[in-house]
N, CA, C and O atoms as a MOPAC input file, in Angstrom:
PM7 MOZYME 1SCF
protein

 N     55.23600 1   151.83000 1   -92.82500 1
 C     53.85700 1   151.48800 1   -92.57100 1
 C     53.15000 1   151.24500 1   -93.89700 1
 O     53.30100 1   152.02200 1   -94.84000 1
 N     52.39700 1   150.19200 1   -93.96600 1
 C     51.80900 1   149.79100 1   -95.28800 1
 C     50.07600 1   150.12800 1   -94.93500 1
 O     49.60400 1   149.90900 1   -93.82000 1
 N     49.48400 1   150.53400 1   -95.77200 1
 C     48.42500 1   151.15700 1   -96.21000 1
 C     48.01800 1   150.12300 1   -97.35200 1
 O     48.80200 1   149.79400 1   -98.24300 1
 N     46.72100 1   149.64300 1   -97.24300 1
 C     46.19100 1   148.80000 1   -98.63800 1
 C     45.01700 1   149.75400 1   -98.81700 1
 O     44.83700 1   150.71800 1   -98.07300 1
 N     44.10500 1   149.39000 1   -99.99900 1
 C     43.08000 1   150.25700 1  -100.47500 1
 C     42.65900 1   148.88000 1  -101.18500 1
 O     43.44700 1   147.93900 1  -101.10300 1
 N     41.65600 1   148.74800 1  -101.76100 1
 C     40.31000 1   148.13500 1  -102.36900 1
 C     40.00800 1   148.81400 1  -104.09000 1
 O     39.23900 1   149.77500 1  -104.04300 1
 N     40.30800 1   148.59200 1  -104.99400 1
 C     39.72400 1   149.14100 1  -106.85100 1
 C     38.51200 1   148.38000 1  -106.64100 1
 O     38.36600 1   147.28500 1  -106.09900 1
 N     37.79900 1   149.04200 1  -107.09000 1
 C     36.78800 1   147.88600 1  -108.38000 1
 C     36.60000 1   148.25800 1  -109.41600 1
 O     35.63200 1   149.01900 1  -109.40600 1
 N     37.11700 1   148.10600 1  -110.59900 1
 C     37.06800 1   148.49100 1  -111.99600 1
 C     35.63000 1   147.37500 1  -112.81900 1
 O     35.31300 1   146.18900 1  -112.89900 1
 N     35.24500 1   148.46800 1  -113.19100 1
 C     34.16400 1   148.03900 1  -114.02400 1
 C     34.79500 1   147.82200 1  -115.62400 1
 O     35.15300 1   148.72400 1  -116.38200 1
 N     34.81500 1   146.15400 1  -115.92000 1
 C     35.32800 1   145.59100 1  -116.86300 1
 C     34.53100 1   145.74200 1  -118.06700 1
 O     34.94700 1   146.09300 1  -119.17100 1
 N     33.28600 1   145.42500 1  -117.72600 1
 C     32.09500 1   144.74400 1  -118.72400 1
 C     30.71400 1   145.29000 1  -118.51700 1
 O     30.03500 1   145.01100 1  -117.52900 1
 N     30.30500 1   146.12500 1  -119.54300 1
 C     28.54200 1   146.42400 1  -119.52000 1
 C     28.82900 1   147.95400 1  -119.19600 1
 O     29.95400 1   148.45400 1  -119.19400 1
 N     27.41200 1   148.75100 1  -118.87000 1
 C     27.13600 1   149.90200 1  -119.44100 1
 C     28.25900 1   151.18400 1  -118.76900 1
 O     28.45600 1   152.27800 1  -119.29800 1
 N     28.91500 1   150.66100 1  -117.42800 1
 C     30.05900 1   151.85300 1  -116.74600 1
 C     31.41800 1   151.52200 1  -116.55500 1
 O     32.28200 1   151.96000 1  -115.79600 1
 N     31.39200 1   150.05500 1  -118.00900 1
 C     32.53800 1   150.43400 1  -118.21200 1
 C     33.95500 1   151.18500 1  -118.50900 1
 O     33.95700 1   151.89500 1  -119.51400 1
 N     35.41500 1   151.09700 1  -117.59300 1
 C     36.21200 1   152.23300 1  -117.27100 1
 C     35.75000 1   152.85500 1  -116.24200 1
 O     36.61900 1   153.69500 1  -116.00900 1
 N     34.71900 1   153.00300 1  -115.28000 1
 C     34.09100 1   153.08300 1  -113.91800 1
 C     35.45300 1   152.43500 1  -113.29400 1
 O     36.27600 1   151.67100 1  -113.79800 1
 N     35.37300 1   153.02300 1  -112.02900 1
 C     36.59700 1   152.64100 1  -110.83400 1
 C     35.99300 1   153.52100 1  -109.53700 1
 O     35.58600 1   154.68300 1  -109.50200 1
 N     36.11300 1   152.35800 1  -108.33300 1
 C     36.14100 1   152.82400 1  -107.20500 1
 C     36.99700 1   152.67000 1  -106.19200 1
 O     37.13400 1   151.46100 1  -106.00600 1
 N     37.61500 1   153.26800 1  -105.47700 1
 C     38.82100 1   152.94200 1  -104.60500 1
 C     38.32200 1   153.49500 1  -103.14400 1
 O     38.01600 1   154.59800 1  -102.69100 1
 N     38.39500 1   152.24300 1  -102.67500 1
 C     38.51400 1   152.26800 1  -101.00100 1
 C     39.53900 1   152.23600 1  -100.23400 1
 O     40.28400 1   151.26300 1  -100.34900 1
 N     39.85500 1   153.25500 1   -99.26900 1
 C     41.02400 1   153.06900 1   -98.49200 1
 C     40.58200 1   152.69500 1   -96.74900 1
 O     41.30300 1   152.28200 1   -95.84200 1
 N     39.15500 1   153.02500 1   -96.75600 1
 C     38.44500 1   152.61700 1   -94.93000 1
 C     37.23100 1   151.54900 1   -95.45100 1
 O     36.49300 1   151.31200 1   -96.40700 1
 N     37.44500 1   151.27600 1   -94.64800 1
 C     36.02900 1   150.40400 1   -94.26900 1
 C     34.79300 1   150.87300 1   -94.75900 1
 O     34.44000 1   152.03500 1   -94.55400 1
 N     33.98800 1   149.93100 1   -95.49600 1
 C     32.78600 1   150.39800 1   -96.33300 1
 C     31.98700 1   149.45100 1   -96.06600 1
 O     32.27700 1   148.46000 1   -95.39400 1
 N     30.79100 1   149.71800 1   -96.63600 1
 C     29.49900 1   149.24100 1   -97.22100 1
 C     28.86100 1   149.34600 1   -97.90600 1
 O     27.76100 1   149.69900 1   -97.47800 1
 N     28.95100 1   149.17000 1   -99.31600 1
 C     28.87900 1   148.89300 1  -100.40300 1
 C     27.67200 1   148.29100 1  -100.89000 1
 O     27.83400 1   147.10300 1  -101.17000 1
 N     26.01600 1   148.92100 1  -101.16400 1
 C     25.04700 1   148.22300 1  -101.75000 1
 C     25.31200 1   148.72700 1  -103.49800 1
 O     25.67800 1   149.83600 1  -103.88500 1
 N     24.99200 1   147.52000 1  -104.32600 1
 C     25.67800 1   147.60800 1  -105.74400 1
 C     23.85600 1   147.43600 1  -106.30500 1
 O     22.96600 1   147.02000 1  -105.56400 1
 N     23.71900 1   147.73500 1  -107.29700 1
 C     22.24800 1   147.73500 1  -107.46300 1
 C     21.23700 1   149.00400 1  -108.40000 1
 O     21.69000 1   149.81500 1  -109.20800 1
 N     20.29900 1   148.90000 1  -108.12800 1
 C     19.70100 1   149.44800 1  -109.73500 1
 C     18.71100 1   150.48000 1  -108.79900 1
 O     17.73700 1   150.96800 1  -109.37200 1
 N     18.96100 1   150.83100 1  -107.30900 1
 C     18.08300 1   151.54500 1  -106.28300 1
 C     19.03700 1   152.97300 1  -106.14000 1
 O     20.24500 1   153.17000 1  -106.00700 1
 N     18.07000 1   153.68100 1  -106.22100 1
 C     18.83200 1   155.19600 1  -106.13500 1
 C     19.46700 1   155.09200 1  -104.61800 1
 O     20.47300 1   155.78000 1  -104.44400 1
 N     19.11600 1   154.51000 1  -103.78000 1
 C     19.80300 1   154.56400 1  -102.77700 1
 C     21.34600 1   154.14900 1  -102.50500 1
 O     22.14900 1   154.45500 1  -101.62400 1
 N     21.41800 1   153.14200 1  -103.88700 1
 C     22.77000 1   152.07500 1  -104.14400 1
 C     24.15600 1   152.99100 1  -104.03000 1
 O     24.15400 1   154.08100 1  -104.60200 1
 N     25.02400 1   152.67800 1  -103.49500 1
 C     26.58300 1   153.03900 1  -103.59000 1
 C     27.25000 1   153.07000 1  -104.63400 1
 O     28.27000 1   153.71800 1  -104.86600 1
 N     26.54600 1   152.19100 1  -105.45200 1
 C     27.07500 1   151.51300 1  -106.70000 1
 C     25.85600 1   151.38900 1  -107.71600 1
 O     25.57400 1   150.34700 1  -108.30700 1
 N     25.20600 1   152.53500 1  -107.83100 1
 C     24.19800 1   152.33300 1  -108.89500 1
 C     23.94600 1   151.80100 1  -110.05800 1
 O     24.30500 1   152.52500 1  -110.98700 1
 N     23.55100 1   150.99000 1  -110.30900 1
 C     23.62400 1   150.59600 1  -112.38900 1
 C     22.29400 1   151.54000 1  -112.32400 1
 O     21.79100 1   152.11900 1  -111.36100 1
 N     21.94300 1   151.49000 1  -113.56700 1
 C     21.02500 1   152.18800 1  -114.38100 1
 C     19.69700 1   151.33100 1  -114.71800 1
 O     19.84400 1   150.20800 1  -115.19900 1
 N     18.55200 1   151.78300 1  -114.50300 1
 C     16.89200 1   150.68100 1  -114.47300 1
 C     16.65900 1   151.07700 1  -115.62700 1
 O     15.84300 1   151.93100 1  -115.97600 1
 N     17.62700 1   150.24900 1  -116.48500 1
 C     16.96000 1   150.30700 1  -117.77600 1
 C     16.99900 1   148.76400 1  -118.38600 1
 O     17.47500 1   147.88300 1  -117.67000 1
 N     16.43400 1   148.39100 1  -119.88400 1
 C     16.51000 1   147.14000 1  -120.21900 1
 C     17.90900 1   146.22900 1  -120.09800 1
 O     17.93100 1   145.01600 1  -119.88900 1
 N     18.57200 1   146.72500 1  -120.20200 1
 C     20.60000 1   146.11400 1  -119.86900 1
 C     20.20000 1   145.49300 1  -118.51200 1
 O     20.34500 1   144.30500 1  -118.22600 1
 N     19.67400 1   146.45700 1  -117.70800 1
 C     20.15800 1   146.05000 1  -116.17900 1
 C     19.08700 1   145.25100 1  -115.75700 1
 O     19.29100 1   144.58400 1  -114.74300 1
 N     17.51000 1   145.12300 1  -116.54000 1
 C     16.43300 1   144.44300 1  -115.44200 1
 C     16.67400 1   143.44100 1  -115.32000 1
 O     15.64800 1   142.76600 1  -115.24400 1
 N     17.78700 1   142.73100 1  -115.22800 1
 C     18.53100 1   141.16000 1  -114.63900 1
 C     19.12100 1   141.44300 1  -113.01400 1
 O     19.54500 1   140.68400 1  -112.14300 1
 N     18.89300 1   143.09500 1  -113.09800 1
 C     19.90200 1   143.34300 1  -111.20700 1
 C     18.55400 1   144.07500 1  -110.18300 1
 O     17.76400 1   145.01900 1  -110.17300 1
 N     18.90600 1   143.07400 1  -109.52100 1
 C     17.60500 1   143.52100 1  -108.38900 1
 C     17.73100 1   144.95400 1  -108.16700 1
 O     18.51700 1   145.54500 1  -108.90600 1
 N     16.99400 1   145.73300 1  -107.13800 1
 C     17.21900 1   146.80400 1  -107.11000 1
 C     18.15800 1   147.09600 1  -105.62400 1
 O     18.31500 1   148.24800 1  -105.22000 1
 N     18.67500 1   146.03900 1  -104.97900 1
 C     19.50600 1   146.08600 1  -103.70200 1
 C     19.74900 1   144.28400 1  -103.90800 1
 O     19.19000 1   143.25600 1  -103.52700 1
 N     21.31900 1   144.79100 1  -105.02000 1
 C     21.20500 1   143.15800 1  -105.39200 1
 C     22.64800 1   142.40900 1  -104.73700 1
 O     22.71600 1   141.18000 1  -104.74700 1
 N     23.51800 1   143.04400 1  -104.30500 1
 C     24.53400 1   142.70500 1  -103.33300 1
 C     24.99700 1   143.60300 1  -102.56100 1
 O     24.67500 1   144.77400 1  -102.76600 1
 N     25.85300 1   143.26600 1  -101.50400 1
 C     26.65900 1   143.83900 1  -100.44600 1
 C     27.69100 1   143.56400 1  -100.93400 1
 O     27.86400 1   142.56200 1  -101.62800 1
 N     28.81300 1   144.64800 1  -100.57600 1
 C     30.26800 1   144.63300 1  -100.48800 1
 C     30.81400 1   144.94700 1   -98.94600 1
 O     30.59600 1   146.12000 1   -98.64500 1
 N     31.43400 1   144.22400 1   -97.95700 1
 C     31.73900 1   144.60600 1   -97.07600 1
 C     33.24700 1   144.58100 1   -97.01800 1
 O     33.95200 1   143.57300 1   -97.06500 1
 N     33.80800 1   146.37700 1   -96.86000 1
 C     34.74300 1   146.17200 1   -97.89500 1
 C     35.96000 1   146.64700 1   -96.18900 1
 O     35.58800 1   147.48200 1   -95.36500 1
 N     37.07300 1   146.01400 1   -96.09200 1
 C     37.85800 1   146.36800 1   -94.94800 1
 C     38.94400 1   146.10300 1   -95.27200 1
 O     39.41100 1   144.99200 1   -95.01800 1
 N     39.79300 1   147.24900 1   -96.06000 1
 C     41.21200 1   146.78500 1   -96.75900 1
 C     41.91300 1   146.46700 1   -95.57100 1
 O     42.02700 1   147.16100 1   -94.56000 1
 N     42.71800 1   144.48200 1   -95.97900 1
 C     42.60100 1   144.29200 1   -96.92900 1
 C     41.75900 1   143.77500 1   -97.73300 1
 O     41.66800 1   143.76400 1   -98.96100 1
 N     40.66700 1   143.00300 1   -96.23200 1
 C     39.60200 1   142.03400 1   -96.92500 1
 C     38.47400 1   142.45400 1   -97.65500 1
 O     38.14800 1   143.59900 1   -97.34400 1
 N     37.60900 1   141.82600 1   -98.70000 1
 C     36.52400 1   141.95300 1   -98.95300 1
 C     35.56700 1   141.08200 1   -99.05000 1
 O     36.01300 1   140.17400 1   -99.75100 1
 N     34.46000 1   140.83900 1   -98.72700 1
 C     32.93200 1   140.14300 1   -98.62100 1
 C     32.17100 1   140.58000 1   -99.31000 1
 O     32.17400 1   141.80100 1   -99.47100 1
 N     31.16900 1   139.71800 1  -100.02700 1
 C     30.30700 1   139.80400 1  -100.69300 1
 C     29.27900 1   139.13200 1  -100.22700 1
 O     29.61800 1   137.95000 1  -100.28600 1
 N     28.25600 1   139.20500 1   -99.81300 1
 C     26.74300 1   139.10800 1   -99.94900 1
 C     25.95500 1   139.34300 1  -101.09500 1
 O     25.94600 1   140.45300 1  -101.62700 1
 N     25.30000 1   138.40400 1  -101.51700 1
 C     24.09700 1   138.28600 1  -102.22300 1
 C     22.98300 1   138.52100 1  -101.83000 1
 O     22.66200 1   137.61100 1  -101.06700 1
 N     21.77600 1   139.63900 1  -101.98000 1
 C     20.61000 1   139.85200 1  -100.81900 1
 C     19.69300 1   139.23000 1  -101.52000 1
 O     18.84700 1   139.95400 1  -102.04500 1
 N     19.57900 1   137.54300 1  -101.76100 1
 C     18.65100 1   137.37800 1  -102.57400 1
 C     17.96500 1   137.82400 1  -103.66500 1
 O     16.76000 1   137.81700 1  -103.91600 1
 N     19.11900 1   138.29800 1  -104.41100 1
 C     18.63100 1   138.93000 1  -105.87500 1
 C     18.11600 1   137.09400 1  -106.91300 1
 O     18.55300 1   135.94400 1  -106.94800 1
 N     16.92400 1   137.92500 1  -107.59700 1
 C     16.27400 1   137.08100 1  -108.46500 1
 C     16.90400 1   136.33300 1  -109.05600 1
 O     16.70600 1   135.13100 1  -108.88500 1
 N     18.18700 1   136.92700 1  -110.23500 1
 C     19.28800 1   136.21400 1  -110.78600 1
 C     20.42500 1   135.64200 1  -110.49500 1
 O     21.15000 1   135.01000 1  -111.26300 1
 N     20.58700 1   135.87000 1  -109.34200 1
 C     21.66500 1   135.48400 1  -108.25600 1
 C     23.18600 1   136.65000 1  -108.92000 1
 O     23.29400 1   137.37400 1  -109.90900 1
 N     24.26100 1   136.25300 1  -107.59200 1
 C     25.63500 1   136.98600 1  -107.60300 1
 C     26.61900 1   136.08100 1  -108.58200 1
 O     26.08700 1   134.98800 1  -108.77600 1
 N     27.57300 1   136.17600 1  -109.08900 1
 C     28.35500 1   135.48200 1  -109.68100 1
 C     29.42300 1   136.01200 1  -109.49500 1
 O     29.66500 1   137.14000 1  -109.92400 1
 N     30.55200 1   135.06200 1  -108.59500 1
 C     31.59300 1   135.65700 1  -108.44200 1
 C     32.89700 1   134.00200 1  -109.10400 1
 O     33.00100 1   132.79400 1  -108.89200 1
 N     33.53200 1   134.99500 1  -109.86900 1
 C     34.44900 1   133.95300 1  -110.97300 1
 C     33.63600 1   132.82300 1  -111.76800 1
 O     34.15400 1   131.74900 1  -112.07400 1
 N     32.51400 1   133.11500 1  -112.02700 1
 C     31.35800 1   132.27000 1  -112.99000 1
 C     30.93700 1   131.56200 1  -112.63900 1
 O     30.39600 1   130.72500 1  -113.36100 1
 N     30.94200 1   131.44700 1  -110.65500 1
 C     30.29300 1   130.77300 1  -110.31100 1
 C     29.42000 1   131.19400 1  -109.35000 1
 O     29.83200 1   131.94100 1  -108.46300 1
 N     27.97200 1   130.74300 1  -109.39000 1
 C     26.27500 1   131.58200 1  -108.94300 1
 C     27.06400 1   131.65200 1  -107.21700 1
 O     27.58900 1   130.59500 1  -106.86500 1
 N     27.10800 1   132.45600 1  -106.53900 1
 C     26.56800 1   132.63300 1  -104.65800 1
 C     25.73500 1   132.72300 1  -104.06400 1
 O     25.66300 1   132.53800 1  -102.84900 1
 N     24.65500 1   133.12700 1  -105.02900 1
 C     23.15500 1   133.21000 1  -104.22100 1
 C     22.21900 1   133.52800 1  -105.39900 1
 O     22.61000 1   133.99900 1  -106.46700 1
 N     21.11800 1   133.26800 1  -105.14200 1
 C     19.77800 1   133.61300 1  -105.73500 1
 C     18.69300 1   133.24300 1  -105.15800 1
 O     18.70700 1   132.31000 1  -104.35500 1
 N     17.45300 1   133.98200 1  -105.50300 1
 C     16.71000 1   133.78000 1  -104.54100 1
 C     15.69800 1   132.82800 1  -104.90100 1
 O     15.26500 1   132.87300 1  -106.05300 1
 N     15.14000 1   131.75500 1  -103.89200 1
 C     14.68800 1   131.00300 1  -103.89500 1
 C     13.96300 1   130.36600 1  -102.76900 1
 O     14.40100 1   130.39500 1  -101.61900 1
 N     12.63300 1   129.67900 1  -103.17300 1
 C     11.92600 1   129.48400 1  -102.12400 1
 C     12.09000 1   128.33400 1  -100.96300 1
 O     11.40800 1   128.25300 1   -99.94100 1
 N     13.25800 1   127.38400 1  -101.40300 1
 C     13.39200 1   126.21900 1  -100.82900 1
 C     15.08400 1   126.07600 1  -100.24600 1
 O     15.61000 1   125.31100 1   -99.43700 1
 N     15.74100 1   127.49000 1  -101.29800 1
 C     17.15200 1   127.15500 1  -100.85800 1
 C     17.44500 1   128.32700 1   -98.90500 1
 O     16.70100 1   129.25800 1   -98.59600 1
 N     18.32500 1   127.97500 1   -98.26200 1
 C     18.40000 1   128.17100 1   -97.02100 1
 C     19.29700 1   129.15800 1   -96.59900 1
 O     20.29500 1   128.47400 1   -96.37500 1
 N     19.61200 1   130.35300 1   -96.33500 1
 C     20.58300 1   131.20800 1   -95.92900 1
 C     20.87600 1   132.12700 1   -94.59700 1
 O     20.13300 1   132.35000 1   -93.64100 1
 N     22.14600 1   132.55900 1   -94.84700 1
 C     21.92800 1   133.52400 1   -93.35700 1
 C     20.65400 1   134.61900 1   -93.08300 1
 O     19.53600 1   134.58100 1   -93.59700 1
 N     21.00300 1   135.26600 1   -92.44400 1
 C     19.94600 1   136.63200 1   -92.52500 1
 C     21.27700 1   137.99100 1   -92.12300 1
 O     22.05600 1   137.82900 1   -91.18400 1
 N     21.30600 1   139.11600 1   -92.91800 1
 C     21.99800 1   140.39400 1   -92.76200 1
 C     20.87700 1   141.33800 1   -92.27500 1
 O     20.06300 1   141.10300 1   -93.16900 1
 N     20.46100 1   141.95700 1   -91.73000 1
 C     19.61200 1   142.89300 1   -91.16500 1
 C     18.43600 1   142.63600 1   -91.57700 1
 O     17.62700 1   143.50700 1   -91.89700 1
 N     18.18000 1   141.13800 1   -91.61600 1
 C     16.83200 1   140.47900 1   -91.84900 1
 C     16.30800 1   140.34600 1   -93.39200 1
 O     15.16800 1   140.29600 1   -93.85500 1
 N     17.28800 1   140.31700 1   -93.85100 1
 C     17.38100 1   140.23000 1   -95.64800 1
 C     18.47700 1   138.84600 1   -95.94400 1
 O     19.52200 1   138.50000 1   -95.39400 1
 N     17.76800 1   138.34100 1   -96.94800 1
 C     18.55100 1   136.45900 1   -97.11300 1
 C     19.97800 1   137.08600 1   -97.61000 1
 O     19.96400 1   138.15100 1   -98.22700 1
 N     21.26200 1   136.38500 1   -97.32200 1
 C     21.97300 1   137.16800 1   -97.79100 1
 C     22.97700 1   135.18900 1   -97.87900 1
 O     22.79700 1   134.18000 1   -97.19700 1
 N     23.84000 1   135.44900 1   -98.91100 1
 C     24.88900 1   134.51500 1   -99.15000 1
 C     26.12600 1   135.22700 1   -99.15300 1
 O     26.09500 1   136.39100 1   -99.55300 1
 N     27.19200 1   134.74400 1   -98.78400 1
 C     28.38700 1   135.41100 1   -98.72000 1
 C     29.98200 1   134.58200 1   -98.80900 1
 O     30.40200 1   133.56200 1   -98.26200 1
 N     30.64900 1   135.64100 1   -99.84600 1
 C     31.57200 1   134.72500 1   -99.91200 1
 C     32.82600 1   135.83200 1   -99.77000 1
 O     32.52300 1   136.99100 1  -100.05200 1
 N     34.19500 1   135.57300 1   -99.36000 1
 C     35.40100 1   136.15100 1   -99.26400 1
 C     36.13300 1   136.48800 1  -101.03100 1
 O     36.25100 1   135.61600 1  -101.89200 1
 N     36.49600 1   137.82600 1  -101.17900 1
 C     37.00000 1   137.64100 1  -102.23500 1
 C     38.24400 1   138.18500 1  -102.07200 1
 O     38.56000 1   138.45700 1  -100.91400 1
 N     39.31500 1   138.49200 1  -103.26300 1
 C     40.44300 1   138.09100 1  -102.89700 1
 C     41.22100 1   138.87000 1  -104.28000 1
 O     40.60600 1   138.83700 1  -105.34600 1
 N     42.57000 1   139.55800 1  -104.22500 1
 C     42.27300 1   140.09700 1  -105.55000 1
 C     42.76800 1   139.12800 1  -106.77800 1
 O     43.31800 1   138.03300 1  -106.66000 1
 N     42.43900 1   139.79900 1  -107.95100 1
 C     41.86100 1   139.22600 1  -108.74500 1
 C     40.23200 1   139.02200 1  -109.35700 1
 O     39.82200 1   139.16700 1  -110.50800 1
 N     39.70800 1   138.74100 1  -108.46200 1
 C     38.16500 1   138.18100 1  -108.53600 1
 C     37.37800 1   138.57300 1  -109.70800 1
 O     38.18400 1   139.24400 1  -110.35200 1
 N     36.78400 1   138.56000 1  -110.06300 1
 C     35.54100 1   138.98000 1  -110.79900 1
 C     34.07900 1   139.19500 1  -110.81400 1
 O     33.53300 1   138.72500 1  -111.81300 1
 N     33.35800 1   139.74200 1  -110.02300 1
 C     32.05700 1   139.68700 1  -109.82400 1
 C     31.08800 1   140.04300 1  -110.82400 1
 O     31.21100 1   141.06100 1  -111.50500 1
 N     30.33400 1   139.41200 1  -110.91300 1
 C     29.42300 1   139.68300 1  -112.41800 1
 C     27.85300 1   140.07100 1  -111.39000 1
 O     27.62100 1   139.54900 1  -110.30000 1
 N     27.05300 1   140.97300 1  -112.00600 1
 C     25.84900 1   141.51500 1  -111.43400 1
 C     25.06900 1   141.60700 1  -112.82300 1
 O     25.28200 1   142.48000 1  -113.66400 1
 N     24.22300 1   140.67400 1  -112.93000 1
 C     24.03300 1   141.07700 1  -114.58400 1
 C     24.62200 1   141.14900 1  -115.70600 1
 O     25.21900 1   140.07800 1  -115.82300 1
 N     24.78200 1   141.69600 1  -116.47900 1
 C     25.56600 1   141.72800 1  -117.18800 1
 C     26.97800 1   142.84900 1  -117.05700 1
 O     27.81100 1   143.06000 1  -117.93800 1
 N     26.93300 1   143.35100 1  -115.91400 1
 C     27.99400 1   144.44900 1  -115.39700 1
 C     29.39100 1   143.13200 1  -114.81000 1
 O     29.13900 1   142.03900 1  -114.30400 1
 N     30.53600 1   143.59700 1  -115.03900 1
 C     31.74200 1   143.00000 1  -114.04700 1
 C     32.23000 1   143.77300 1  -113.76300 1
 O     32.12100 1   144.87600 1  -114.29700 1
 N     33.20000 1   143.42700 1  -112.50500 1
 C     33.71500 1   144.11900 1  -111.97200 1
 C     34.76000 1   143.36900 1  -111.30500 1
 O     34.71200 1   142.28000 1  -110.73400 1
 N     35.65500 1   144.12900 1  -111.48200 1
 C     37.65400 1   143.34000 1  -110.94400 1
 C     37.86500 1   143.83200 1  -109.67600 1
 O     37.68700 1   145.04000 1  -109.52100 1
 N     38.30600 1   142.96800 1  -108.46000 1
 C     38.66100 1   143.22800 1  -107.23000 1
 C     40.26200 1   143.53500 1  -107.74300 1
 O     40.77100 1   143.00700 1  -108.73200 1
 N     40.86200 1   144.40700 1  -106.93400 1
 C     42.39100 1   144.75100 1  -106.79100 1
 C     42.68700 1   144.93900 1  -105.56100 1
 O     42.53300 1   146.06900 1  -105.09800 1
 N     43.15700 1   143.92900 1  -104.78000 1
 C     43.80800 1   144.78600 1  -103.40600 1
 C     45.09400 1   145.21200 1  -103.75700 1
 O     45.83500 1   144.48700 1  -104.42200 1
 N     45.40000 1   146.24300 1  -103.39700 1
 C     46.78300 1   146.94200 1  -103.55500 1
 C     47.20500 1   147.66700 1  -102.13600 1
 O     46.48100 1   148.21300 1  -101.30300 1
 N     48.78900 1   147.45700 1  -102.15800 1
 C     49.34800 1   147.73500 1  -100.47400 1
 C     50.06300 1   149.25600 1  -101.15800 1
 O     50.55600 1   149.51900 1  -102.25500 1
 N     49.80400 1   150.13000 1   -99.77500 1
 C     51.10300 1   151.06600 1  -100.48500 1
 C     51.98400 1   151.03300 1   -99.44400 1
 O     51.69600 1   151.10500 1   -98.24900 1
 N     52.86400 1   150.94300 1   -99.84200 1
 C     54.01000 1   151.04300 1   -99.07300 1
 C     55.21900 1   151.61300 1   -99.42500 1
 O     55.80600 1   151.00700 1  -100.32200 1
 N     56.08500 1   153.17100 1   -98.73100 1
 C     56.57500 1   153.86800 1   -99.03300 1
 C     56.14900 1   155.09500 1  -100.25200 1
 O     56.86400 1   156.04900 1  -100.56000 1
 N     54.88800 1   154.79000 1  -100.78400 1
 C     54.50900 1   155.93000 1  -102.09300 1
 C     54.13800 1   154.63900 1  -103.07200 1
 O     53.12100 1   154.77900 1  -103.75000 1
 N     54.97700 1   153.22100 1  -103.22200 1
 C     54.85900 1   153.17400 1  -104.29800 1
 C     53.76200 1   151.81300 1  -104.01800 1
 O     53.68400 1   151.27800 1  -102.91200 1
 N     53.00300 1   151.40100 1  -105.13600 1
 C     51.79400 1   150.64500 1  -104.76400 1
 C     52.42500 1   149.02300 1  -105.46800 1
 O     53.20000 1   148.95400 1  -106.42200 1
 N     51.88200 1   147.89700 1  -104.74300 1
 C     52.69000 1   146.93000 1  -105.00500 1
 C     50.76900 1   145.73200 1  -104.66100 1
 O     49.90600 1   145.83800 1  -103.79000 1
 N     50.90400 1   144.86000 1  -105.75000 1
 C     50.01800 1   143.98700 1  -105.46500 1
 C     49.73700 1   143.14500 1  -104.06900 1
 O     50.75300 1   142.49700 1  -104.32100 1
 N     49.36600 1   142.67700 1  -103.06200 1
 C     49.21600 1   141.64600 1  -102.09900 1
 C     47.72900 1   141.30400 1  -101.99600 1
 O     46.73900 1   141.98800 1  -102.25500 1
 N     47.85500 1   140.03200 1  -101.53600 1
 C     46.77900 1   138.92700 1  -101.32800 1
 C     45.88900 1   139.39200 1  -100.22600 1
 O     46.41100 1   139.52700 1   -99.11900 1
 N     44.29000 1   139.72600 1  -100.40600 1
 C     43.52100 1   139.50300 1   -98.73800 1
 C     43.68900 1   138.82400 1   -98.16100 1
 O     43.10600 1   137.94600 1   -98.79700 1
 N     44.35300 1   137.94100 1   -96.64100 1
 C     44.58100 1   136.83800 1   -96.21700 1
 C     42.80400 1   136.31900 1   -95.59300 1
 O     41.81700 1   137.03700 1   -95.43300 1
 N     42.93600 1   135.12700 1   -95.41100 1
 C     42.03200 1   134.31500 1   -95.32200 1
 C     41.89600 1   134.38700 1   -93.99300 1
 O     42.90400 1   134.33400 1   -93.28700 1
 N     40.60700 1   134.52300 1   -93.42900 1
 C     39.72500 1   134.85400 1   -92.46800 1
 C     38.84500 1   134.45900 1   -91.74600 1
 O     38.29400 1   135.27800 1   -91.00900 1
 N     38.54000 1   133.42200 1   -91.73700 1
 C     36.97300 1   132.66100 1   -91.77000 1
 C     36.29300 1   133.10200 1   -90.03700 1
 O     35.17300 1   132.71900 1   -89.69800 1

């Protein structure tokens, strides 16, 4: 029986060497709000990250990202997913603008100046072996 889990290693900016590992189903707000899962810190580094500035909807193996209309937008592999804006058009997540994209491991999500590395990893038998989120739409 194979078992996957979810890393996110914090590559770049103030918690870097930070790691989180998911093995169930999550929900993941990343952000500068004491309420956040994934807190950064409200200081000058971070006032580029909203204070509820993405979703992670995390279901090893897959993961989703939402953008909740943060000011500076999401950046996932250096390229923008959302930002907020008065003319551009999006879904709605519990009535908050949200953009969303599938990620996959590898990835890179940038929140400001923070990154962070997706890893899906399978375990199987004890020992842990890389595999792909399959595609979902």
């Amino acid at each position: 029986m194979t078992r996957t889990r979810i890393e996110l290693s914090v590559t770049q900016g103030s918690l870097k060497g930070r790691g989180f590992v998911f093995e169930a189903p999550a929900r993941v707000i990343l952000g500068r709000g004491e309420d956040c899962s994934i807190r950064l810190p409200a200081d000058d580094e971070h006032a580029g990250v909203s204070r509820h500035h993405c979703l992670l909807e995390i279901a090893p193996p897959g993961i989703r990202i939402h953008d909740l209309g943060s000011l500076n937008g999401t950046y996932v592999n250096g390229k923008r997913i959302g930002q907020h804006t008065g003319s551009r058009t999006c879904t709605e997540a519990d009535g908050v603008p949200s953009w969303s994209v599938r990620l996959k491991d590898g990835d890179e999500v940038r929140v400001g100046r923070t990154i962070l590395r997706v890893t899906v990893m399978g375990l199987n038998e004890g020992k842990a072996v890389a595999i792909l989120a399959q595609e979902k739409e």
